[in-house]
C-alpha positions as CSV (number, residue, x, y, z in Angstrom):
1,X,22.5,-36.3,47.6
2,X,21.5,-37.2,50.9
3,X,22.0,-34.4,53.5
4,X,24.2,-36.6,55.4
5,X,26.4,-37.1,52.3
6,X,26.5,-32.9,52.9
7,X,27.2,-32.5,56.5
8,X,30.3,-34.6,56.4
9,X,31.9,-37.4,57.7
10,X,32.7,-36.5,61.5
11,X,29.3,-34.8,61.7
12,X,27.7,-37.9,60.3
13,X,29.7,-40.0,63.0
14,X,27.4,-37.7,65.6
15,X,24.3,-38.6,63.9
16,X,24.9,-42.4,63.1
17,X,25.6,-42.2,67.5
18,X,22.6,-40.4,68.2
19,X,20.2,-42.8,65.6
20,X,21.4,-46.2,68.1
21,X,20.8,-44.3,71.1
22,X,17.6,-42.8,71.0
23,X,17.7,-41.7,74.6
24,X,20.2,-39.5,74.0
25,X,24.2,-39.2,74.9
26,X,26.4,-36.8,76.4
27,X,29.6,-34.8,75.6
28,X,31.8,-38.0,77.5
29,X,30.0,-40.8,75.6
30,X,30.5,-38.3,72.6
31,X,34.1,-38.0,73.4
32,X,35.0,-41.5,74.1
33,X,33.3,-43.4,71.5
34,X,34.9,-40.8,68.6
35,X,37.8,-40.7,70.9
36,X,37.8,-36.7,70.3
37,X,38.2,-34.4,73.1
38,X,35.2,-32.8,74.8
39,X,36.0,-29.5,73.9
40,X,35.8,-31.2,69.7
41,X,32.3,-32.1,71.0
42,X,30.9,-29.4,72.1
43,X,32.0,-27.8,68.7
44,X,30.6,-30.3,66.7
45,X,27.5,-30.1,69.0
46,X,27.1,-26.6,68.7
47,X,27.3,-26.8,64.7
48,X,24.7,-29.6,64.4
49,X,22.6,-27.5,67.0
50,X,22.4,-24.3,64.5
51,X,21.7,-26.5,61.9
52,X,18.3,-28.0,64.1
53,X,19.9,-31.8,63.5
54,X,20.6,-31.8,67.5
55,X,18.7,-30.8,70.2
56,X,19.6,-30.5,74.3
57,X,17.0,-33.1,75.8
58,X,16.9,-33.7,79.7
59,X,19.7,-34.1,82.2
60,X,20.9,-36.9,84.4
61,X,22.2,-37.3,87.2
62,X,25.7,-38.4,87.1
63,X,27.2,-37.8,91.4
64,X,27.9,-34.6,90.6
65,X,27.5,-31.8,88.0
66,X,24.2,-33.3,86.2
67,X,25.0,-34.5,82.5
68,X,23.2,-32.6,79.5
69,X,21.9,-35.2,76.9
70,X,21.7,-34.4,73.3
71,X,19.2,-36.5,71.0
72,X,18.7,-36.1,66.9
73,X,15.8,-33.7,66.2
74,X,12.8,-34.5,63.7
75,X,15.2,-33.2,60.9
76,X,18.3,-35.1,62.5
77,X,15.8,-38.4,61.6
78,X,14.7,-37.4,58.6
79,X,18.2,-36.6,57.3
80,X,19.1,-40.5,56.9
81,X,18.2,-42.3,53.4
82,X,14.8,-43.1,52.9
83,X,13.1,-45.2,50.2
84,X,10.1,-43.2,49.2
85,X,10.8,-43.1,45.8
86,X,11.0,-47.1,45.9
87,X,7.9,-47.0,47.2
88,X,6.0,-44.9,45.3
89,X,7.1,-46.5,41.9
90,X,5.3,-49.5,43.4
91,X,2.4,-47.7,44.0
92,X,2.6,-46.1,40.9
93,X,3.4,-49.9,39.0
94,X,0.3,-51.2,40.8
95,X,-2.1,-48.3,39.8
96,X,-0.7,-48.6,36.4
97,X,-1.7,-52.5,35.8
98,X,-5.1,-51.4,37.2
99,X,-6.3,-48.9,35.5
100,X,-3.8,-48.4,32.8
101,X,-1.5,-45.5,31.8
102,X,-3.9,-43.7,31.1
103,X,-6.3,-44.2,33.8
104,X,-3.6,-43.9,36.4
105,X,-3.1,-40.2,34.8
106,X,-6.5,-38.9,35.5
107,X,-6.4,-40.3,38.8
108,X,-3.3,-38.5,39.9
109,X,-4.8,-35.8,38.2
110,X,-7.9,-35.9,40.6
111,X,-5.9,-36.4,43.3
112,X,-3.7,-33.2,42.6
113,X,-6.8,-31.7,42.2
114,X,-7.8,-32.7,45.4
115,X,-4.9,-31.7,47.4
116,X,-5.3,-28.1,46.1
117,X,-8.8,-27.5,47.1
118,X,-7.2,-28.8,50.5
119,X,-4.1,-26.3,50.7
120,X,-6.9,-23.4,49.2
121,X,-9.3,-24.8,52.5
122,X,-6.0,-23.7,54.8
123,X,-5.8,-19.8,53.3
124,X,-7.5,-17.4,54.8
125,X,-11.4,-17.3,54.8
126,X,-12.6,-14.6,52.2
127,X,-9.2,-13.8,51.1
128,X,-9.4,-13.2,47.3
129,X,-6.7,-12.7,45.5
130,X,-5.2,-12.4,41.9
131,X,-4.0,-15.0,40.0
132,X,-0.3,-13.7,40.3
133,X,-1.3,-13.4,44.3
134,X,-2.2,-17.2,44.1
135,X,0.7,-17.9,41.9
136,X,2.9,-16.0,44.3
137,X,1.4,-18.1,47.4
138,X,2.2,-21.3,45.4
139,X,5.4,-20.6,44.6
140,X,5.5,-20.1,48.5
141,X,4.4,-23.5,49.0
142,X,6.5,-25.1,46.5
143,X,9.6,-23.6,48.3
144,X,8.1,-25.5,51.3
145,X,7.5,-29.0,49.5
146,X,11.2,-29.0,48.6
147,X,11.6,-27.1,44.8
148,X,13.9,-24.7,44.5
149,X,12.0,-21.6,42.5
150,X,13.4,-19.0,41.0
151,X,11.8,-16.3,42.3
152,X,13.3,-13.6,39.6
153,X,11.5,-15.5,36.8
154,X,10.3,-13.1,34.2
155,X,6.8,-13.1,33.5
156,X,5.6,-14.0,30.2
157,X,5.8,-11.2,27.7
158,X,2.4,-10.3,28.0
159,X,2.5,-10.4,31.8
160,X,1.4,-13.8,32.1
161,X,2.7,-15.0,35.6
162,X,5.2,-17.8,35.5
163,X,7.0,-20.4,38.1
164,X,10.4,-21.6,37.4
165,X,11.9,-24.3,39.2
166,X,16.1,-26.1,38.9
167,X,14.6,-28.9,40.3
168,X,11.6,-31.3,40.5
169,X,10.7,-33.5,44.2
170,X,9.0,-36.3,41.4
171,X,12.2,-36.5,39.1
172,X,13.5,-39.7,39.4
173,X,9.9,-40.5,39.5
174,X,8.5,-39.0,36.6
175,X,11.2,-40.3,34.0
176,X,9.8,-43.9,35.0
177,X,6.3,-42.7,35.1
178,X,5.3,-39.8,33.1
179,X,2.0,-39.5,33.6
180,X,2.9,-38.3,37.1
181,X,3.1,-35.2,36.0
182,X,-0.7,-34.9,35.8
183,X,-0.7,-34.2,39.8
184,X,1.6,-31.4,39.5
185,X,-0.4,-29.4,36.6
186,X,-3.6,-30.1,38.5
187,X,-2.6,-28.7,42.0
188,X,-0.9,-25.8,39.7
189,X,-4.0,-25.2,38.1
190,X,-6.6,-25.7,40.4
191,X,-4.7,-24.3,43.4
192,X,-4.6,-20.6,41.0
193,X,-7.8,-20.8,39.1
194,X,-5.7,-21.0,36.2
195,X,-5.2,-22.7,32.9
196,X,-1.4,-24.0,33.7
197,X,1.2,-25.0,30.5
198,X,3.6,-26.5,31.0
199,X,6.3,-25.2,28.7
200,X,9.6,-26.7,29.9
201,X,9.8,-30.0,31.9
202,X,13.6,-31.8,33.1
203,X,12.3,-35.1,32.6
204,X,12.1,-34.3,29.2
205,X,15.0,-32.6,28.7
206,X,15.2,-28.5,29.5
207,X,17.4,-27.2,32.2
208,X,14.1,-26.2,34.3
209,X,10.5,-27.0,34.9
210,X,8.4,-23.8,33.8
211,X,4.6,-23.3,34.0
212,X,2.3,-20.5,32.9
213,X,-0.2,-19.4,34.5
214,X,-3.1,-18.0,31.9
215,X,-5.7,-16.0,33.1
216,X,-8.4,-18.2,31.5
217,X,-10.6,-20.2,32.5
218,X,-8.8,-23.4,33.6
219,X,-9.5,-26.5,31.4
220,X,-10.7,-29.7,32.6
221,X,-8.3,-31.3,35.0
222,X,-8.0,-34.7,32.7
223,X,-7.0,-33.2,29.6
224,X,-4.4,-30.9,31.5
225,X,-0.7,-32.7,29.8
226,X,2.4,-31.7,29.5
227,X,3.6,-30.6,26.0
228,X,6.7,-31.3,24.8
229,X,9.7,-28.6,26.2
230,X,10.6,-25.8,24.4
């Protein structure tokens, strides 16, 4: 669901305004073109505000009191449909007739890889930590990238640190493309310095994504698949 699908209709009606006039309006253009009062405004203004989709930008003068004009913040922006996921199947279809299923596996798999040794190069120099610590920072990170972790997971019976999440950013992607999984497991596993499994997945039918971090030695990054949920 798009968030402005969420934020509802009159809101939206602010939003759709502020995306055709980039330079921003004020509460009378507001109140006019909705054909609302300005005190309605101001409301709706205030709501969109604490919810960082609107933002006060510069005044103008007007002859007299000068005019405050609101414009959509970066979040206000983003909060209109994208096609991303349009996109990347393409990307995905392309690499796929390239270098085959396969291939196109171990080269998301590298590139998951990749990215992890990135987000590790951002911690803190000399920080070492446990592989529930990085498991703990990751699930941090995920929270950030969009999934929505369950941070009361219970650990595996023997202690084994685990990451549940109700949702998946890739969904919609990964039932078309499987093998896109292969970028998740590999930032999991190189981003904790552990041997990830992948014991539920959504796209193949459980009710949540959940991997396991063991404290072995991680295996190679190609050969890291999902297994069928449990």
């Amino acid at each position: 669901m798009e968030m402005t699908d969420m934020i509802g209709v009159r809101h939206r009606e602010f939003l759709e305004l502020l995306i055709k006039n980039k330079t921003g309006l004020t509460v009378d253009n507001f109140s006019k073109a909705l054909g609302i009062t300005r005190t309605a405004v101001r409301q709706h203004l205030a709501s969109l505000e604490a919810n960082t989709l609107v933002t006060k930008s510069i005044t103008r003068p007007s002859g007299g009191r000068p005019e405050q004009l609101y414009i959509l913040t970066e979040k206000g922006n983003n909060s209109f449909p994208r096609q991303y996921s349009w996109f990347a199947q393409l990307l995905i279809g392309m690499l796929e007739q390239e270098a085959g299923e396969e291939g196109a596996g171990e080269r998301l798999a590298a590139l998951g890889e990749k990215v992890a040794k990135q987000l590790r190069a951002n911690e803190a120099a000399g920080e070492n930590l446990s592989v529930s610590g990085q498991v703990e920072k990751l699930a941090a990170l995920m929270e950030e990238l969009g999934y929505r972790v369950n941070r009361n997971a219970p650990a595996n019976i023997k202690g084994i640190p685990v990451i549940e999440a109700d949702n998946c950013v890739f969904h919609d992607l990964a039932e078309k493309h499987p093998q896109v999984c292969r970028f998740d497991l590999a930032l999991l596993s190189t981003f904790t310095d552990s041997k990830v499994v992948h014991e539920a997945c959504m796209v193949k039918g459980a009710n949540v994504c959940r991997f396991r971090f063991d404290t072995d030695e991680p295996e190679s990054i190609s050969s890291i698949s999902a297994p069928p949920a449990k």
